[in-house]
Z-matrix of the N, CA and C atoms (Angstrom, degrees):
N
C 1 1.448
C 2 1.525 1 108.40
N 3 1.635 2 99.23 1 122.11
C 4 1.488 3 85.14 2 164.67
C 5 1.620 4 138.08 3 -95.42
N 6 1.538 5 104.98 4 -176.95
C 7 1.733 6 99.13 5 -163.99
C 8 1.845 7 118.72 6 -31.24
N 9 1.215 8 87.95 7 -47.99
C 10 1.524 9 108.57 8 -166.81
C 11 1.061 10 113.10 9 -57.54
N 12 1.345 11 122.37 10 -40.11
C 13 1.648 12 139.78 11 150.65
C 14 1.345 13 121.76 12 -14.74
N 15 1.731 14 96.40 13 -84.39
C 16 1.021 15 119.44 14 151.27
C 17 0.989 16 132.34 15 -7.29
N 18 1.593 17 129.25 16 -90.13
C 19 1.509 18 143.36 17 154.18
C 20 1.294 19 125.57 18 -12.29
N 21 1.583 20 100.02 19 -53.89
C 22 1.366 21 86.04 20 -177.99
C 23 1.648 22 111.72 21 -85.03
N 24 1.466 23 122.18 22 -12.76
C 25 1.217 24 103.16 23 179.90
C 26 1.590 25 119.44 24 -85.11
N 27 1.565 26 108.66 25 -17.28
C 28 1.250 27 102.80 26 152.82
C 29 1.678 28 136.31 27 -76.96
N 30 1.489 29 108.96 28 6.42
C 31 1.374 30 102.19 29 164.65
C 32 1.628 31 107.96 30 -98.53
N 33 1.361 32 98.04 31 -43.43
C 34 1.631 33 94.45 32 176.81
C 35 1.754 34 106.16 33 -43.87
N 36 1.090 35 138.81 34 -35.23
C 37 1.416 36 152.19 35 -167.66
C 38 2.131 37 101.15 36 -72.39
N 39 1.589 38 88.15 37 -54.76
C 40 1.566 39 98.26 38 179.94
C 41 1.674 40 99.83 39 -63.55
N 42 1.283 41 135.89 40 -48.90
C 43 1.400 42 130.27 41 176.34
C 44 1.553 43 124.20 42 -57.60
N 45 1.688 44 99.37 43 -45.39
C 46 1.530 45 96.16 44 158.50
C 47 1.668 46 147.02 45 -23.07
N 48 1.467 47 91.63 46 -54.30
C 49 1.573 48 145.51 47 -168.04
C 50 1.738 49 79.74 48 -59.31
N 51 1.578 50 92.93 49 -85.88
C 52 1.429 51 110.30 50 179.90
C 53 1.615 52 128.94 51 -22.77
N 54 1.189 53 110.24 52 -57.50
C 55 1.169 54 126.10 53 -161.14
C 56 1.770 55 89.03 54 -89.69
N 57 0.896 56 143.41 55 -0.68
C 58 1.313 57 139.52 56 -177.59
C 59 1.581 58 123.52 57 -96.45
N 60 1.880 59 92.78 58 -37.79
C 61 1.330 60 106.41 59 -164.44
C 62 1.556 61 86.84 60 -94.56
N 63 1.479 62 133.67 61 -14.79
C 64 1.334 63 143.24 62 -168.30
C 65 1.820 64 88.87 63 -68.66
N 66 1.297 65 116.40 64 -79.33
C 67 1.160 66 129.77 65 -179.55
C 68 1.148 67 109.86 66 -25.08
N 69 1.605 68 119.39 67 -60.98
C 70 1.428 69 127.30 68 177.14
C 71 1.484 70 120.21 69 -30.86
N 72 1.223 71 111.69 70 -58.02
C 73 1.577 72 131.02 71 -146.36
C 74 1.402 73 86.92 72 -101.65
N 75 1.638 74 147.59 73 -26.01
C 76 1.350 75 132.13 74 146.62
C 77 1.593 76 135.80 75 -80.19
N 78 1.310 77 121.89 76 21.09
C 79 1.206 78 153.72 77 158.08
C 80 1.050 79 92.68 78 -25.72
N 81 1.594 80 164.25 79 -117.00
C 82 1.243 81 143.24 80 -119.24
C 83 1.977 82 85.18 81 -169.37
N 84 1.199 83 116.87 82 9.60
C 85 1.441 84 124.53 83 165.34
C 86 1.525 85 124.23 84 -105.80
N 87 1.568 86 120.10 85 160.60
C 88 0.945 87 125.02 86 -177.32
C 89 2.012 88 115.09 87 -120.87
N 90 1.144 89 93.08 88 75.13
C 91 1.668 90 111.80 89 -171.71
C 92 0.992 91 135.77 90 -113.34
N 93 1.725 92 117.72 91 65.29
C 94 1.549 93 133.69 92 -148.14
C 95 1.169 94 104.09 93 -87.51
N 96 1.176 95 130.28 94 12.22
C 97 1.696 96 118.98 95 -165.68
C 98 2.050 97 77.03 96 -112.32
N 99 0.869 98 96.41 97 -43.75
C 100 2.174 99 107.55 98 -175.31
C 101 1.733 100 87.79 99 -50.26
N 102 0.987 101 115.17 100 -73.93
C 103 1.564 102 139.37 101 -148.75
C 104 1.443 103 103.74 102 -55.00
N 105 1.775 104 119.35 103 -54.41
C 106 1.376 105 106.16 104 165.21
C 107 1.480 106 115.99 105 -75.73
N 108 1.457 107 134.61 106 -12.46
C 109 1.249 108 118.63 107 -179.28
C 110 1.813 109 111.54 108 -59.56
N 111 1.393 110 96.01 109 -39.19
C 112 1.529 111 121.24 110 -153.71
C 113 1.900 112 75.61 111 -51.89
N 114 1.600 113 109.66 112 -80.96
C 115 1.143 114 137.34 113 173.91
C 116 1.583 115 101.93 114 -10.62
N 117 1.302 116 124.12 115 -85.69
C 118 1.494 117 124.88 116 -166.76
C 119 1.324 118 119.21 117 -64.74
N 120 1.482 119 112.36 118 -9.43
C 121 1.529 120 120.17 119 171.23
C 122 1.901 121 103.90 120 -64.41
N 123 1.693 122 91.50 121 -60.02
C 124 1.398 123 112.02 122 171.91
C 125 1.706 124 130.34 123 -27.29
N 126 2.067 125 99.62 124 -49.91
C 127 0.970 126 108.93 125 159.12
C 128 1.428 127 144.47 126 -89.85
N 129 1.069 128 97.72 127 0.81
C 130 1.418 129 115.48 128 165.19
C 131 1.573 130 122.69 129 -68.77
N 132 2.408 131 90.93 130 -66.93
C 133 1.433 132 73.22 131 167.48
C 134 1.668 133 140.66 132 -65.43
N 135 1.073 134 117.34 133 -26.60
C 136 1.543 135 106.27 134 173.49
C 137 1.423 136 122.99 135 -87.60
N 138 1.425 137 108.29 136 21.86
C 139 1.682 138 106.69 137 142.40
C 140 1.803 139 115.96 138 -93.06
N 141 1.381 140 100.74 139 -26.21
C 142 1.145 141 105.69 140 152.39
C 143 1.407 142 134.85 141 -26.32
N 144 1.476 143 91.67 142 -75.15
C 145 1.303 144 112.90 143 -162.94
C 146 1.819 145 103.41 144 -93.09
N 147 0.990 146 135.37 145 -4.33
C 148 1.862 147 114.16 146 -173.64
C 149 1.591 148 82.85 147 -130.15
N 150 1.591 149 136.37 148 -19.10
C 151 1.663 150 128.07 149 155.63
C 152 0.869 151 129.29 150 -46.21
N 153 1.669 152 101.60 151 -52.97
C 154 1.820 153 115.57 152 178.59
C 155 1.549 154 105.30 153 -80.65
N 156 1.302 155 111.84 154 -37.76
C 157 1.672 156 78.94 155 173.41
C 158 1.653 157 126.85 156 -105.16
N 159 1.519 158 109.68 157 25.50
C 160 1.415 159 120.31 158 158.90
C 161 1.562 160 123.08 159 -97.75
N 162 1.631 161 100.02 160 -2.29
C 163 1.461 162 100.79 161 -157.44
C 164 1.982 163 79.55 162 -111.40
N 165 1.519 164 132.96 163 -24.21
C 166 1.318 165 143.24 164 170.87
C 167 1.718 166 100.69 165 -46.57
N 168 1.785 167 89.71 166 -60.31
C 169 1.731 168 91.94 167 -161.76
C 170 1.553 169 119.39 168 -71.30
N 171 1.672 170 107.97 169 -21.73
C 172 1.446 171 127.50 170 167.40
C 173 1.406 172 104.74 171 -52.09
N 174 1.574 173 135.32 172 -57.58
C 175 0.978 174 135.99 173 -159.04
C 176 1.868 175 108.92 174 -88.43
N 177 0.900 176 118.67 175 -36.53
C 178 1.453 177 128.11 176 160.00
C 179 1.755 178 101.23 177 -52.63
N 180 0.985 179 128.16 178 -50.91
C 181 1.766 180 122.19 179 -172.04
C 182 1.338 181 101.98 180 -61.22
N 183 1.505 182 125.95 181 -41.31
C 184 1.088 183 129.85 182 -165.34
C 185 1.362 184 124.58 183 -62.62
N 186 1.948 185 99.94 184 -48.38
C 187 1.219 186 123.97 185 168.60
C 188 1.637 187 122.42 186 -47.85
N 189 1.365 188 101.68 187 -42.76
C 190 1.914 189 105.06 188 -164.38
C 191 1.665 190 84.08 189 -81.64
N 192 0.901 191 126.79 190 -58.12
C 193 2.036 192 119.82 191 179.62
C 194 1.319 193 93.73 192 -11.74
């Protein structure tokens, strides 16, 4: 599998996460300050994670040219 592969199945994985623990923490409460943290963690990491390793393989293509 390549990188790109990768990436996305580890963000789909990081959204999973997200959307799970999201659910959790709105269970029968009203806790919006929780709910976007959960959220912007979420989006963070998978800029994290499919940036850094799209912005790795970008710079590697460049290099072998």
């Amino acid at each position: 599998m390549n990188r790109v592969g990768a990436a996305v199945i580890a963000n789909a994985i990081v959204w999973g996460v997200v959307l799970i623990a999201v659910a959790s923490v709105l269970k029968g409460t009203e806790y919006s300050e929780q709910v976007r943290n959960i959220i912007g963690a979420g989006a963070g990491g998978s800029l994290l994670v499919v940036g850094g390793l799209l912005a790795r393989k970008r710079a590697s293509y460049v290099v072998e040219r």
